[in-house]
N, C-alpha and C positions, 0 to 999 in steps of 0.2 A: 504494500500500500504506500501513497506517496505522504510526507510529510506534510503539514500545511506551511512549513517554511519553502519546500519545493514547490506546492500547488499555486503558492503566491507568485514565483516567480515565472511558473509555467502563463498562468494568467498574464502576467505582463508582458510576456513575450508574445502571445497571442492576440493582444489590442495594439500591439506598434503599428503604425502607418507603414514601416518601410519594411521588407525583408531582403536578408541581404545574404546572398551565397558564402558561405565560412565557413572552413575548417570547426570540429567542434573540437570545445577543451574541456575536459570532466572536472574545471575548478568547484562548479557550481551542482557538481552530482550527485547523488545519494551514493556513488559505488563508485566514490575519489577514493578507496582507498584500493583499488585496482589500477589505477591512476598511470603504474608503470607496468602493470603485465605487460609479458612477450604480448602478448594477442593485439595490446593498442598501440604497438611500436611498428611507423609503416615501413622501416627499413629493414625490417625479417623478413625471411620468405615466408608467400602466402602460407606454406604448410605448415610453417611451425606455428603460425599464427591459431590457424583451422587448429592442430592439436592440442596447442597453450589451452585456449575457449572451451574447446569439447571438452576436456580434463577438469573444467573447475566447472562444469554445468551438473546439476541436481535431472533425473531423470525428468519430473516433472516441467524445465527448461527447458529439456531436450524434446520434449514433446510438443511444447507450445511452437517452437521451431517451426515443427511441420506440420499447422492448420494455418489457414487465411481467413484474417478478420473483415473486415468492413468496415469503411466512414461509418455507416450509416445506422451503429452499435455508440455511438457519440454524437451524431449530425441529423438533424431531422432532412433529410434527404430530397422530400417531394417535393413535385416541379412547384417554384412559386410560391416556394414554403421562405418564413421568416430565419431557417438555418438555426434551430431551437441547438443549445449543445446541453448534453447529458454527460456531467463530468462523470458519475457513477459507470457508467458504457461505456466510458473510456477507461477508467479500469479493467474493468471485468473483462473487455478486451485481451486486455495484453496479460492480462490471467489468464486466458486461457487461448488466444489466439494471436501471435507473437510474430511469428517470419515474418509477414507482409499483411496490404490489406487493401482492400479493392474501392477505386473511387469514382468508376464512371456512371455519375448522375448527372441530368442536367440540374445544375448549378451556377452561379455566378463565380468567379474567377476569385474574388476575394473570400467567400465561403471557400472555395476548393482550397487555396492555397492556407487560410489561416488555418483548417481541418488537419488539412495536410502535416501541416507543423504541430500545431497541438498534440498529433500523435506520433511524430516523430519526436518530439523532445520529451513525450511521456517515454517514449522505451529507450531512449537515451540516458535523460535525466531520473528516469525517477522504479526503473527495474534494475535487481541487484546487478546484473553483468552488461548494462547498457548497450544491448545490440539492437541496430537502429536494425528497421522494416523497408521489406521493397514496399513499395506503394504502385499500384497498379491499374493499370486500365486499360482499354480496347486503341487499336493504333493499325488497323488494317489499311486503312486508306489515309488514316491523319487521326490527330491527339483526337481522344473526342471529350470534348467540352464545347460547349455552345461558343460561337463566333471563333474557335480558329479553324484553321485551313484544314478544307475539304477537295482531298487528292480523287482523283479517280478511282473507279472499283479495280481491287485488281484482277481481276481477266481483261479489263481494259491497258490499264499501263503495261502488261504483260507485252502488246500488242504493240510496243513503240520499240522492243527488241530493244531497248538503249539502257546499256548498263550505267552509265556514266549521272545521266538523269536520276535512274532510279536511288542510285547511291546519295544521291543531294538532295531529294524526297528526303531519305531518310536522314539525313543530317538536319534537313529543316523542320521534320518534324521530331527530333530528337529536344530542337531547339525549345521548341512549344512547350511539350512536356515538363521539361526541365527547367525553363521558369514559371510555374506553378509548384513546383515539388514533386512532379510523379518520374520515377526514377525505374519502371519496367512498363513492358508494353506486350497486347497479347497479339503479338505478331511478327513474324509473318507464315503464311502457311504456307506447305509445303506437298497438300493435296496435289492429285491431277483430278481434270474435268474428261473422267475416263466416263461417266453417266453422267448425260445431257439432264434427267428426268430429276434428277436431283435439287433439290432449292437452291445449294449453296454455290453450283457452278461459278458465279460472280467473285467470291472468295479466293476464286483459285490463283493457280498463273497458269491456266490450259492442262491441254490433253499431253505434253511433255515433258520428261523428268529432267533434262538438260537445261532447257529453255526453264521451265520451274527455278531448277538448282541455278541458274544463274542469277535471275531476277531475286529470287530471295537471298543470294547471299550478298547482293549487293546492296538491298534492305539494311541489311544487319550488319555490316558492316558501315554504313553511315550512321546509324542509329547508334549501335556502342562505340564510334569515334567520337562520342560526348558522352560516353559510360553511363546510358541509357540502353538499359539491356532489351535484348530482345527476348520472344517466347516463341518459339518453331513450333507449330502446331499442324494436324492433330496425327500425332505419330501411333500408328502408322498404318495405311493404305485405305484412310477413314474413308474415302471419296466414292468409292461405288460398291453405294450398298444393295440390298437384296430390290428386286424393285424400284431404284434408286429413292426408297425411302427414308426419311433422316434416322441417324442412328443405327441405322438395318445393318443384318452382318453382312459382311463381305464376304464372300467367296473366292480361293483360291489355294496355291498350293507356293513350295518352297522355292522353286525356280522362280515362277510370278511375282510373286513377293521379291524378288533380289536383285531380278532382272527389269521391272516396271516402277516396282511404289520405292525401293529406298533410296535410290540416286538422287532424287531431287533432296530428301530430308538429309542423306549423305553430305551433301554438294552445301545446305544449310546449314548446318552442324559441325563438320568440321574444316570445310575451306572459309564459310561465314564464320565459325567461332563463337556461336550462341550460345549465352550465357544459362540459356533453361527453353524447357521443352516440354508442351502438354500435350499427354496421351492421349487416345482417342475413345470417344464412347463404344464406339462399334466391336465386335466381334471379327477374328481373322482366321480362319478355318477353323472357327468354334472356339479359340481362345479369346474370353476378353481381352482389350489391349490393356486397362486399365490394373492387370495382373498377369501380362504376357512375359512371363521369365526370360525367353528365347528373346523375343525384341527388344525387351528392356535391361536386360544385362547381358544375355552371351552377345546379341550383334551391340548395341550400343554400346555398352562397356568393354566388353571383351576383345571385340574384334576393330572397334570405330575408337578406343581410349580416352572416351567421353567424362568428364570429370566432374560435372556440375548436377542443378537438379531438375529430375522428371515431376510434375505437379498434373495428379486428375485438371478434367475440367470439371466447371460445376455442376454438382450432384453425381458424377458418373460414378463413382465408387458405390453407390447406393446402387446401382443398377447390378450389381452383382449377386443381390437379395431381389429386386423388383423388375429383374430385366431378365437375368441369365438363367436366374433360380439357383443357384451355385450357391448361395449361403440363406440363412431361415429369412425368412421377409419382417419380421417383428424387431425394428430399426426405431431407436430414439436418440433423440439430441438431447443437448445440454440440459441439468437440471431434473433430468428424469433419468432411472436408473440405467446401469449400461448393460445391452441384449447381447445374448448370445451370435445375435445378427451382429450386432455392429464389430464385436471381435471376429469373428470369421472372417466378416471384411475386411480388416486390418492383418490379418494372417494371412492374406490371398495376395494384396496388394502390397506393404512394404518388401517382406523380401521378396517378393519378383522384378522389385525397383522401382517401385510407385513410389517416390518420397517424399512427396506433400499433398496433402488432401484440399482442394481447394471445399471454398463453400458452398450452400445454393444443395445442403445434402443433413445428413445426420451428422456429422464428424465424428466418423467412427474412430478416428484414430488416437481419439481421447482416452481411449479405453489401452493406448500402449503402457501406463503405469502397474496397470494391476497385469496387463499378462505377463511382462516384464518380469514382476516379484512372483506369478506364478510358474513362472520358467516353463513358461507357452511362447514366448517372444524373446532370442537373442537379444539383449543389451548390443550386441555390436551391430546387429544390424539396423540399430536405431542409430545407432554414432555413426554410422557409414552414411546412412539417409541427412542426418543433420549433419554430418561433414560437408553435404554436397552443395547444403543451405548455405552456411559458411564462406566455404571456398568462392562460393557466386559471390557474394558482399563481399568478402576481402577483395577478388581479384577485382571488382567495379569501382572501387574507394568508396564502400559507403560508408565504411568506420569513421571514414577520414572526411566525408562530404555527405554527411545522411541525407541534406535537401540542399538543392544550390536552389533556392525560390530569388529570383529575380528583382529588383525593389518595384514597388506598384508600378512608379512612372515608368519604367521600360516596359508594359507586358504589351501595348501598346506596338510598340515599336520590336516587337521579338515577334509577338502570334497574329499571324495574317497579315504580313505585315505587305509592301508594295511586292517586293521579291519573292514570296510566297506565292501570292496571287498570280505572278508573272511564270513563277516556275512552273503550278497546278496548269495554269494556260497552254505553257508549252508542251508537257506531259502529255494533256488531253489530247491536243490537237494532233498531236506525233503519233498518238495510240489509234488517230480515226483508220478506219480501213476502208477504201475505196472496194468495194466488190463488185461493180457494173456503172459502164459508162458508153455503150456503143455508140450511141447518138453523138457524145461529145456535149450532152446538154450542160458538164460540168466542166472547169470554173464558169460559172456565171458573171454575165458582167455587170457594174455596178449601176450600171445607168436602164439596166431592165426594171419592171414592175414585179416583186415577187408576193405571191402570196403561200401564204405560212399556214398551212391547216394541222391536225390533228390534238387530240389530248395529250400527249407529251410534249406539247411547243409551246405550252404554257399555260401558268395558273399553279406550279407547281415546282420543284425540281427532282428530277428524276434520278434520286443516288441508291448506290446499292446499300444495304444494312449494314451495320453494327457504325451509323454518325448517331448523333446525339439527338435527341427528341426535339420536334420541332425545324428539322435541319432542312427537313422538304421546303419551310415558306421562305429561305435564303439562299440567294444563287443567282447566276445569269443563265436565264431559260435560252432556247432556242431563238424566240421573238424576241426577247429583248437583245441579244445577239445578232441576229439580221438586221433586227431596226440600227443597232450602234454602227452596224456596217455601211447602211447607204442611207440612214435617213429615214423617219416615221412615214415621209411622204408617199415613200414610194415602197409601204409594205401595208399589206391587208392580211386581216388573220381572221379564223373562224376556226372552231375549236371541233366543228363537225360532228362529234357522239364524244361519250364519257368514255374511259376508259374501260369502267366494269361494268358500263351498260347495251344490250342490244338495240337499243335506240335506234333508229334512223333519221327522226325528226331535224336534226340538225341539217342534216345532206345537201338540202336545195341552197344554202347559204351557203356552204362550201365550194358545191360547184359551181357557183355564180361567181364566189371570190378568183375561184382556179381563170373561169374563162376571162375572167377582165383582166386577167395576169400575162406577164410576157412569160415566166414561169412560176410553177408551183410546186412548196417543199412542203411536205407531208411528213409529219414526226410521229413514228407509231412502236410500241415495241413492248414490254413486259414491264412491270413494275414491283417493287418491293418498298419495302420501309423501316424505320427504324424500329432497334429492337423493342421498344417500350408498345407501340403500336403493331407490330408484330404479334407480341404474345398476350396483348390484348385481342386479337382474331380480327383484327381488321384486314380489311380484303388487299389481296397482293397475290402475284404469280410468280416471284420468286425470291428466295430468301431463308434462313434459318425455319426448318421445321414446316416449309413451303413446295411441296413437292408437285412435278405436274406429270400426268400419261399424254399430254398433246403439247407440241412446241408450235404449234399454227398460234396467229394470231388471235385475240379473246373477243368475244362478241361484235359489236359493230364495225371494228378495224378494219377487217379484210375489207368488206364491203366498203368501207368509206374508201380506203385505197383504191379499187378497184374503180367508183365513180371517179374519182380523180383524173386516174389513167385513160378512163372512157372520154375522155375530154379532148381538144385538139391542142390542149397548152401542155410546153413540155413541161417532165413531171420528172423531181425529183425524190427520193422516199428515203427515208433514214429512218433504219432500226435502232432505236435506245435500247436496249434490253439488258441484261444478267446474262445471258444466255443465247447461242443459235436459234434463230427465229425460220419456221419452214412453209415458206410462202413460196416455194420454187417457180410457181406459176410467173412469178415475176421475170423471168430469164424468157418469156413468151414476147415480153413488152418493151416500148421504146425506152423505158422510164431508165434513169440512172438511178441505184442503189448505194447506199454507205452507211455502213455498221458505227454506230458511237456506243462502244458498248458502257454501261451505268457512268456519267460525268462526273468531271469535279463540281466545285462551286463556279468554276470561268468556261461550264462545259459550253454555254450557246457562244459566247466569244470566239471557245474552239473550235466549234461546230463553222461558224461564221467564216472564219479564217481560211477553214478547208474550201466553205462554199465556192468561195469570192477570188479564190487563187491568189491569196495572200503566201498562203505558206502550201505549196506542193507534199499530198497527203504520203504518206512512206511509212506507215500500220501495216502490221501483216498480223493474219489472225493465228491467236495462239489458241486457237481451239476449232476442228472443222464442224462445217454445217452439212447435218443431212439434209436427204431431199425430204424424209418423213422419219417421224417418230419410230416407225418400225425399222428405218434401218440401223438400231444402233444396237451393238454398239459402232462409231464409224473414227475412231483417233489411223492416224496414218501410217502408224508404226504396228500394221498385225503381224500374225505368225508367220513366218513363209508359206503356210496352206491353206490359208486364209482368203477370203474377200473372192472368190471364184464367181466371175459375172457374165451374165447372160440376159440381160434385159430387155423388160417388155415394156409395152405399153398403150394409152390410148389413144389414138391418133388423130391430127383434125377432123380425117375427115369419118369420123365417129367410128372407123373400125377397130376392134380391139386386134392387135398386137403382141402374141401370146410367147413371154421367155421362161427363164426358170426362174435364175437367182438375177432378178426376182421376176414373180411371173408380171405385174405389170410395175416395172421400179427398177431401181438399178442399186448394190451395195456399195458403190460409188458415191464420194461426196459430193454435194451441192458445191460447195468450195469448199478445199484441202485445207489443210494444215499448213501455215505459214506462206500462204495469196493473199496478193493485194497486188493491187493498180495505181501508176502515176500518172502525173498527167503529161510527163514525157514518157520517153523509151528508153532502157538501159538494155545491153547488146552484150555480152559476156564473149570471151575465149582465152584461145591459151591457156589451160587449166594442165597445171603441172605441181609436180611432186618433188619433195625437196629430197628423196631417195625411192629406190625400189624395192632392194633388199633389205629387210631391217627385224631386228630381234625386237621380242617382247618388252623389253627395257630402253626402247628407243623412244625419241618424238623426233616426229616429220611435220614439214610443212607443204599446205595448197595453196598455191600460190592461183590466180586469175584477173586476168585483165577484164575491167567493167569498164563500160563505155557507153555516156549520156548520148545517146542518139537524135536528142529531143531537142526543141528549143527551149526549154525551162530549166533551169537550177533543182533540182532535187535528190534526193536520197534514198538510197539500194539497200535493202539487208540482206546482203550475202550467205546464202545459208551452205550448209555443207554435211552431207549424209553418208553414211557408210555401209554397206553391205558386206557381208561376211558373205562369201561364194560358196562353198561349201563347211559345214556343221555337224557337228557330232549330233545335235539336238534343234529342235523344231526351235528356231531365231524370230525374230524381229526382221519384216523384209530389209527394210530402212535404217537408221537410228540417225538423226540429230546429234553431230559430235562436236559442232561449232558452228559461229555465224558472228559476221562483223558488217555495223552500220554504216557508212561510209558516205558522204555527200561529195557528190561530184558537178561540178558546172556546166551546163548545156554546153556541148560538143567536146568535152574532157575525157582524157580515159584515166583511171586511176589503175594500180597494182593493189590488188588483195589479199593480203596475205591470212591464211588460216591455221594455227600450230594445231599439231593432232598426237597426243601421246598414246603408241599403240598399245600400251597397257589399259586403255579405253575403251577397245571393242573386242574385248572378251567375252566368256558367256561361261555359265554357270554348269559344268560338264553332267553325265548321268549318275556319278560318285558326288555332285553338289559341290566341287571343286572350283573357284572363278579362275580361269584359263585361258590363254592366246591360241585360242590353235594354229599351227604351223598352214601355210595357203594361201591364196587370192583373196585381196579385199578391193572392191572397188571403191573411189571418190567419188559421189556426187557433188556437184557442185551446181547451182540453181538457185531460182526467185521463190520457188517454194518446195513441198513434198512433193509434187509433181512436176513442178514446171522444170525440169534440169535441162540443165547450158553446157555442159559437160562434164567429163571423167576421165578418171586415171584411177590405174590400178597399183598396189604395192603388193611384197608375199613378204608372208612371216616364216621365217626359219626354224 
């Protein structure tokens, strides 16, 4: 309990005007007479530190370690609420809930950050061993707190292929963060968008583990270059569940798993260097993840020499009682006595290397005291679990920096600030993907009349989940976007039908808008919402816990698109969406198409930019589009035996057109994996090999000349694929082994160089061995999984 000589001064520090990033000093602590432990001396190594700490903790310490508290156990939370503080709950807290503690509510900026502090300098100041808490919140697209910077969804940034961006994303949103006080973030994931069907697709970075592990390591790597850690989520192979229903098991086997889902978390975890890492709710060929031995210690520790800590998501531990049936379902929290459920839970889950329970559950793993003393639970394997807590805080400075909070008058000038705005802008617009333009009706010129229809061009902003409540009524829409571009005068808009309505009523004003138009841009595509309004059930197609069996457009859409099209003004259409949108029917029509997958806050700017031929679009999608829901699954990377086509279909002139696979369809995608369109031409050749012969311990380089064929300035993502020619075991046609962005200037050629370590395109043998095999591999080199400009072969010895 805190002293009231300490509670006074906790209180003072908590009404200052200013806060100010410092070093802390234990003058003023209750556990100054620890003052000089190894553990608070930053010029040890981190492990003697970790040891010094662990050696003087009381079990009952060791335990509070590994639960996550909450603000909002101190903070009256709700939106619009007067920020009531329960000093009693902020005890009781860090009684019993110590590591860290979770704070994304909407809030205002000075609640957050005075919160913030008040409970960092309670477990500094005022608990006996002063070990300051991560403090935590959602960070997938940007901090989330009301008014800072809103980045685009990620399957969208995924789609700008540009590591360099992304890495200053995350720097700027480190920046955010960290002047308020929040010091981890629960991001980034590390999923593939292997099920279209699934809500979270918008979450991801695509259907590829390369492309994945690049973009996220570049995340996290900006993010803790201001020792704001990141949290790799959800390990491992969360993304395509049964049905692609949320939380559903996955299905799969041990090649699957080594050769598909952990490259990208790989490529995150140890080339990114992330500091912690949350499990997944799902099931992986019937082992929970959330107690999966084999992925949480033998490959993550074992094999990956991962050092820090694994944390449930919230409530998923409880699924092991109420999901799996694997432990009694008769589960209680705090205050009420502890079940036989909640310990079985805690014996499934630490030692298979769960080692923190987040909340939002029972916290079963309060109950690690008594099995401890009844010698049901290793004591070491709880020091292992809390060493891992530890080690994260030591290695981040947070002994040394529990909160660098910012002074009020900079937050101003740090969150959202002009360069923020400027970067989410560019991000977006880099992310657009041009996917049809035969006509050429795009760039539009600015002295045309455009008219602006559909329910996503405004009224609204269309982001993907996990921004902060409210986040939809701030942003630049589409309309307001075009209108910045040429002018109120020369834009008319009609909103045509509701998004979640089949309405038609609106139609005639739409089309009336289209025809008095020189052209007409139609914003149509899925929507989601934030998680407050989410798990209140309000309506959305996709999004956490948001699952669909149709990717066609939702009630009136199609139809409105289609009047549009029916028109004699050309007609451009833009899917917003989360997700592949399967309207194929469009590839029938003169209309140009472009995918803005879920926007930042500068999305209609971006959108705008792409319109107007400001900035020449150079997206390529990191996830492909079927032509229908039943063709999926459709990622570009199948088995060598895979995707066998023979396609049918219906024909103008109403005959039907009888194939197999499929009898009227093709298991070909709409657009591939890694297409996209500029509005000049790039021309590839000379694609060469910086060797032929080369051992499994080698890296070679691909070298190819791209060349702007165009009259416009714009930018190539060079991609570059690898086939294994012959295999001991059924492969991957393809794999994505590299690709570099590269702006070239209308009639320029550039040299492209692409490094390839041929310890890279191994494969998992029939003994479960990862192995080179000696043989041919071919180099693709190309604009996307399909489109290749050429190849070159090398053999492994």
């Amino acid at each position: 309990m805190v002293s009231l000589r300490s509670f006074s001064i906790l209180l003072a520090a908590c009404t200052s005007p200013i806060f100010v990033g410092a070093s802390y000093s234990s003058s003023n602590s209750t556990n100054g007479s620890l003052a000089n432990a190894p553990y608070r001396n930053p010029n040890l190594p981190v492990e003697t530190r970790v040891q010094d700490l662990l050696s003087r903790m009381t079990i009952q310490e060791k335990t509070v370690q590994l639960l996550q508290g909450d603000i909002s156990n101190w903070l009256n939370t709700t939106y619009e609420s007067n920020g009531a503080f329960n000093y009693s709950g902020l005890v009781q807290n860090f009684e019993q809930k110590a590591g860290m503690f979770y704070v994304g509510y909407p809030i205002s900026w000075d609640l957050l950050a005075t919160n913030i502090k008040r409970g960092q300098d309670y477990a500094v100041n005022s608990t006996r061993l002063g070990i300051p808490a991560l403090v935590q919140t959602e960070g997938i697209h940007g901090f989330l707190i009301g008014n800072a910077t809103i980045f685009n969804s990620p399957i969208a940034y995924a789609c700008s292929w540009n590591r360099s961006q992304i890495h200053d994303m995350g720097v700027q949103i480190a920046r955010e963060a960290q002047a308020l006080g929040v010091s981890q973030l629960f991001a980034p994931l590390a999923d593939l968008a292997r099920e279209l069907r699934y809500g979270r697709v918008e979450e991801t970075y695509g259907e590829d583990g390369y492309l994945a592990g690049e973009i996220a390591t570049n995340y996290i790597q900006g993010l803790q270059s201001l020792n704001v850690s990141a949290m790799v989520k959800h390990y491992a192979a969360y993304s395509m569940p049964e049905q692609g229903l949320n939380t559903g098991p996955v299905h799969g086997g041990e090649r699957e798993l080594r050769t598909t889902w952990l490259p990208s978390y790989k490529s995150a975890i140890v080339k990114g260097g992330a500091w912690s890492i949350m499990s997944a709710y799902s099931s992986y060929d019937g082992i929970p993840q959330v107690a999966d031995e084999h992925t949480l210690t033998e490959i993550l520790r074992d094999e990956w020499g991962y050092q820090f800590f694994v944390t449930s998501d919230a409530g998923a531990t409880d699924r092991l009682a109420n999901a799996f049936n694997i432990c009694p379902d008769t589960l209680n929290t705090y205050n009420n006595p502890i079940t036989e459920g909640n310990e079985c839970i805690t014996l499934n889950a630490l030692p298979a290397g769960g080692d923190v329970e987040m909340g939002g559950g029972s916290f079963n793993y309060r109950s690690i005291p008594q099995l401890v003393a009844s010698g049901q639970l290793s004591e070491d394997t709880v020091n292992t679990a809390v060493s891992r807590v530890l080690r994260t805080k030591f290695t981040m400075g947070l002994f040394e920096r529990p909160y660098q909070i910012a002074p009020r008058s900079q937050w101003a000038n740090i969150i959202n600030n002009d360069y923020a705005k400027q970067l989410a802008r560019e991000i977006d617009r880099d992310s657009i993907v041009l996917l049809k333009n035969d006509h050429s009706i795009l760039p539009i010129s600015k002295g045309k009349k455009v008219a602006v229809i559909g329910p996503m061009a405004d009224g609204f902003m269309n982001y993907g989940d996990y921004v902060v409540y409210r986040s939809q009524y701030s942003g630049v829409t589409p309309l307001d976007g075009i209108q910045a571009a040429i002018g109120n005068g020369s834009v008319t808009y009609a909103q045509g039908c509701e998004r979640w309505s089949s309405d038609q009523s609106g139609f005639p004003a739409a089309v009336s808008a289209a025809e008095a138009a020189d052209v007409a841009v139609v914003v149509v595509g899925t929507w989601s919402r934030d998680q407050m309004e989410l798990w209140e059930g309000l309506n959305a197609t996709t999004g956490e816990h948001v699952d669909l069996d149709n990717l066609d457009l939702v009630g009136a859409m199609r139809p409105l698109v289609e009047a549009i099209v029916n028109t004699s003004t050309p007609t451009v259409i833009v899917f917003q969406s989360g997700k592949p949108v399967t309207e194929d029917w469009i590839s029938n029509t003169t209309a140009s198409l472009v995918q803005q997958f879920y926007p930042s806050e500068q999305g209609g700017n971006a959108l705008a930019d792409i319109l107007f031929g400001d900035v020449n679009p150079s997206g390529k999608l990191s996830v492909s589009f079927p032509h229908d829901v039943g063709d999926l699954p459709i990622y570009y990377d199948y088995l060598n035996s895979g995707r066998t086509t023979s396609p049918g279909f219906v024909g103008a002139d109403g005959y039907l057109y009888f194939g197999h696979q499929y009898v009227f369809g093709t298991p070909q995608p709409w657009f591939e994996f890694g297409y996209g369109l500029s509005y000049t031409n790039f021309t590839y050749s000379n694609v060469t090999l910086s060797a032929t012969n080369v051992s499994a311990s080698d890296q070679l380089t691909a070298t190819v000349k791209v060349t702007n064929s165009g009259g416009r300035d714009g930018a190539e993502v060079v991609q570059m694929y690898v086939k294994d020619v012959l295999a001991s075991v059924d492969v991957p046609n393809i794999q994505l082994k590299g690709f570099e962005k590269v702006s070239i200037p209308a009639g320029q050629t550039e040299t492209v160089t692409i490094p390839l370590n041929v310890s890279d395109v191994g494969l998992w043998n029939r003994q479960m061995q990862y192995v080179v095999e000696p043989g041919q591999f071919v180099v693709y080199v190309g604009a996307s999984s399909l489109d290749i400009r050429g190849q070159a072969s090398f053999y492994v010895n």
